[in-house]
N, C-alpha and C positions, 0 to 999 in steps of 0.2 A: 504494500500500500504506500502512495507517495506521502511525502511529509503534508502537501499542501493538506487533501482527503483524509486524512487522520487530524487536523487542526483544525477540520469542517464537523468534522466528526466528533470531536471533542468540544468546539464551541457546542454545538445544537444539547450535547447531554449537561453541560452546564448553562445553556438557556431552559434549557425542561428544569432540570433539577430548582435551579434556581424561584422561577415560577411557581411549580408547585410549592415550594418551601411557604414561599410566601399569597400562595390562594387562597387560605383559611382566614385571613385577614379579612376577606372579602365579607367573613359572614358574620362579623360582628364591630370590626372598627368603624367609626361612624363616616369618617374621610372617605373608606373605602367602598361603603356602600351609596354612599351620595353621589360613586363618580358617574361620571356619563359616558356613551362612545367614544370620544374624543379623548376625554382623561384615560382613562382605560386602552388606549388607543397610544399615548403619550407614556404612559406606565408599561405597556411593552416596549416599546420603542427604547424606555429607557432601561429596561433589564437584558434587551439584546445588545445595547452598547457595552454595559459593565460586564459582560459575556464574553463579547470580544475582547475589552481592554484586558481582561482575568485571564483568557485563554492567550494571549499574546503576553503580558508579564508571566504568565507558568510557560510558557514553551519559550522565552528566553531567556530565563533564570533555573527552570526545571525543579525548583521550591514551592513549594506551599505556603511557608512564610511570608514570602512576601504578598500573596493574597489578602492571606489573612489580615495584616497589617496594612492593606488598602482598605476593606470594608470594614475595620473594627472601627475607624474614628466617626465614620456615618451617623449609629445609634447615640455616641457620644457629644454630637453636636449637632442633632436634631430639635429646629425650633419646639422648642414646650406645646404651643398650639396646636402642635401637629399629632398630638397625645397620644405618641408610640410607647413612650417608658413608661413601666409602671411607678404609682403612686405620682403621678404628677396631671 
């Protein structure tokens, strides 16, 4: 298998994965239910970029680490309003 087709292949199983991780939000955050076609629309859009970006830092770094260490500061500096963290 070429390298391109195994980097196609591994974005799409961490756009799934990713998604699903984050579908069950759907059925109770109030944000995520309120969205529309378009938001919902714009929330793909932007989980296949962070897909790409993540599958492109893991295949030229070939670490995990440094993944992780891009999306942990996310939750950490998520406006309050947006009332992802618990107790706030």
């Amino acid at each position: 298998m070429d390298k391109v087709k195994k980097g196609v292949i591994i974005l799409v199983y961490a756009f799934v994965g990713w998604a699903a991780w984050h579908l069950p939000l759907f059925l109770y955050r109030p944000g995520y239910m309120g969205m529309g076609i378009g938001e919902i629309f714009g929330w793909i859009l932007s989980l296949l970029t962070g897909s790409i970006l993540l599958t492109w830092l893991y295949n030229s770094t070939r670490l995990a680490a440094p993944c992780g260490m891009f999306s942990l500061p996310f939750p950490l500096t998520t406006p309050k309003q947006w009332n992802m963290l618990p107790g706030r």
